[in-house]
C-alpha beads as a LAMMPS data file, in Angstrom:
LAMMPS data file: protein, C-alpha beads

109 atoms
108 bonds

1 atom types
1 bond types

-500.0 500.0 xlo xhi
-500.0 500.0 ylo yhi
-500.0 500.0 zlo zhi

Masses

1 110.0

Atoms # bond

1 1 1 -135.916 348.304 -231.685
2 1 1 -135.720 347.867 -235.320
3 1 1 -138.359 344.774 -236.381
4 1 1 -135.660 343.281 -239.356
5 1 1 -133.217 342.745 -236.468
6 1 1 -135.616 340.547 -234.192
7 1 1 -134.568 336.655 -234.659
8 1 1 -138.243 335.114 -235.132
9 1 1 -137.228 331.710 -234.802
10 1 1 -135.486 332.334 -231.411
11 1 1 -138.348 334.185 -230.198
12 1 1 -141.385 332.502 -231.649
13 1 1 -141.175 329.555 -228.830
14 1 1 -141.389 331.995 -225.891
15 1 1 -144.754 333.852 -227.900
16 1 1 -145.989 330.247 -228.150
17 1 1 -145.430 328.814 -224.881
18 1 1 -146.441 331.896 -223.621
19 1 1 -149.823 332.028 -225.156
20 1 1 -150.292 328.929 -224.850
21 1 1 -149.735 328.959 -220.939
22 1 1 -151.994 332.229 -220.654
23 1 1 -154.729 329.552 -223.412
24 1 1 -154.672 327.188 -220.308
25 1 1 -154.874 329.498 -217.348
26 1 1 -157.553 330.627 -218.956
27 1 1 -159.578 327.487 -219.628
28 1 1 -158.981 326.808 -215.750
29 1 1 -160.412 330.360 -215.195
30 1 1 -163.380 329.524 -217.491
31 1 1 -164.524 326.203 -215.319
32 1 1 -163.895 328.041 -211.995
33 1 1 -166.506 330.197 -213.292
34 1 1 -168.638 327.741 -214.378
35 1 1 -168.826 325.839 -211.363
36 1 1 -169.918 329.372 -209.615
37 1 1 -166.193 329.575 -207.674
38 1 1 -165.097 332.676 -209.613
39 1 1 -166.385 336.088 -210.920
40 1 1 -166.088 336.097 -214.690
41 1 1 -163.702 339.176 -214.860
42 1 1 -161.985 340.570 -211.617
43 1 1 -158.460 342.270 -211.180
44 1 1 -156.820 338.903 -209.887
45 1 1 -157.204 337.553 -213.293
46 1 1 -154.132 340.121 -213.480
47 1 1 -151.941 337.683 -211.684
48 1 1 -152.910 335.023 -213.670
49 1 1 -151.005 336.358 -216.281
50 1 1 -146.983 335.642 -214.682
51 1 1 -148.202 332.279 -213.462
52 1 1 -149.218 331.174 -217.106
53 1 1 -146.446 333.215 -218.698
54 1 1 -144.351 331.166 -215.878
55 1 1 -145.596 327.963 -216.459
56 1 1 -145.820 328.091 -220.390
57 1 1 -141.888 328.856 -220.057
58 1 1 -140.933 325.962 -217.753
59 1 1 -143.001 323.536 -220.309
60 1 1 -141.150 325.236 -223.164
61 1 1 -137.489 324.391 -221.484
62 1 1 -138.551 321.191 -220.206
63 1 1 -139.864 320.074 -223.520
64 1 1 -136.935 321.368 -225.266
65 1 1 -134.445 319.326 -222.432
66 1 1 -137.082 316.341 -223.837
67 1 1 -136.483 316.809 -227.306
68 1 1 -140.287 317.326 -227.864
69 1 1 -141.628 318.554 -231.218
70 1 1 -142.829 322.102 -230.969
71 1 1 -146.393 320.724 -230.982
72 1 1 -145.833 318.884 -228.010
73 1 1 -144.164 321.527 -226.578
74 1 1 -147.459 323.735 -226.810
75 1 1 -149.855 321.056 -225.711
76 1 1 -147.687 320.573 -222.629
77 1 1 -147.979 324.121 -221.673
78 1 1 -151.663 324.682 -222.165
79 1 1 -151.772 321.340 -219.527
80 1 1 -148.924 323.393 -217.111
81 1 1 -151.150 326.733 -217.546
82 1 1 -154.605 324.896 -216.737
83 1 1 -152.968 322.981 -213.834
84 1 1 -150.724 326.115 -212.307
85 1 1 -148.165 325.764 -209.756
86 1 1 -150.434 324.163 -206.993
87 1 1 -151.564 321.460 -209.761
88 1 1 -148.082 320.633 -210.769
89 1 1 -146.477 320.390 -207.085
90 1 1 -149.591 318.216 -206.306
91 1 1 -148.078 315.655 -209.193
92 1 1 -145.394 315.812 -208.601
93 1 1 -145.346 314.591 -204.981
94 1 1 -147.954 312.271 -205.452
95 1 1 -144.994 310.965 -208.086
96 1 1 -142.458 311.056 -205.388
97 1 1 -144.062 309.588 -202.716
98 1 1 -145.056 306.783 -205.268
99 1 1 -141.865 306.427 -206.336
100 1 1 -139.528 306.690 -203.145
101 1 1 -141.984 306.443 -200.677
102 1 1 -143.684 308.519 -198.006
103 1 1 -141.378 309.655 -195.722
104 1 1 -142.651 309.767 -191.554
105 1 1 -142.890 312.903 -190.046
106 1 1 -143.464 314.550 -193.580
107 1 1 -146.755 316.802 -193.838
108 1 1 -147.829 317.281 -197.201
109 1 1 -150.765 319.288 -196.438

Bonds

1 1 1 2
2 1 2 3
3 1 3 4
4 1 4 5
5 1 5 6
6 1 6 7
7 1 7 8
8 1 8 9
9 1 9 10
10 1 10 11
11 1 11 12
12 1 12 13
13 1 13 14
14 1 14 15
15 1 15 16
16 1 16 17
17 1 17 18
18 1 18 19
19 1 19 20
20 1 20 21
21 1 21 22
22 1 22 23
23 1 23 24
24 1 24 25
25 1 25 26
26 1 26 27
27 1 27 28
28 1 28 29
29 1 29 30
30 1 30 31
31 1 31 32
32 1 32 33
33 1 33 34
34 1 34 35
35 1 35 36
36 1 36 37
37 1 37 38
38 1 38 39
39 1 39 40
40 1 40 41
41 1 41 42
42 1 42 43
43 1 43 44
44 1 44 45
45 1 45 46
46 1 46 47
47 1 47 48
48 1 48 49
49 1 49 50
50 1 50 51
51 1 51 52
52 1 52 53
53 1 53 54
54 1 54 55
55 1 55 56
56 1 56 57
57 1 57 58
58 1 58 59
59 1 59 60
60 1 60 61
61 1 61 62
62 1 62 63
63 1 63 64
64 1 64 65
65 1 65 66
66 1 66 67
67 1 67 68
68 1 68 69
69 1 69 70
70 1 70 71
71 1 71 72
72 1 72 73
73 1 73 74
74 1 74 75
75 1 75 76
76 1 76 77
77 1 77 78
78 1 78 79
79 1 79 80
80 1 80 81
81 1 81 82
82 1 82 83
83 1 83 84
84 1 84 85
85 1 85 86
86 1 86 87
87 1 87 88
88 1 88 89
89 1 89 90
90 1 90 91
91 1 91 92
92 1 92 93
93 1 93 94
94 1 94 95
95 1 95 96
96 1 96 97
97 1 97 98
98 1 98 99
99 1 99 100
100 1 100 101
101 1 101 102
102 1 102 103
103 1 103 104
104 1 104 105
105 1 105 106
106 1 106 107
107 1 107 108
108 1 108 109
């Protein structure tokens, strides 16, 4: 892949989000650690690494659906990163159930 070819301004949103998703996985990893829950370095900070690429990417097309300024768009990911997947389901049916109601028979854990 030739370098002068690469669009930067198509790409540079996905390096931000990106690193900015890994910026808040990693501040989650740094207060699990600490409050004495987690090693300081162990192999399943490996996995980490698709859930804040992951997250960072769903901020970056949900802030661009928005209309959010690219500095926005960053803060919101570092938030999705430090939160992960269980934070943001956790909001988001506290939001449902808040806003249509807790449904009978529904476990929500």
């Amino acid at each position: 892949m030739n370098l002068d070819t690469i669009d930067w301004n198509k790409l540079l949103p996905w390096v931000l989000t990106g690193g900015a998703g890994m910026t808040g996985r990693l501040m989650y990893h740094a207060k699990q650690v600490q409050l004495g829950k987690k090693k300081p370095l162990t192999w399943a900070m490996v996995w980490d690494i698709p859930i804040a690429l992951g997250t960072g990417w769903i901020a970056l097309g949900l802030c661009k659906w928005c209309g959010l300024e690219w500095e926005t768009t960053v803060s919101v990911a570092i938030v999705a990163g430090y939160l992960g997947p269980y934070g943001i389901d956790t909001i988001f049916v506290k939001w449902s159930e808040w806003k249509f109601g807790k449904k009978e028979g529904m476990d929500n854990g």
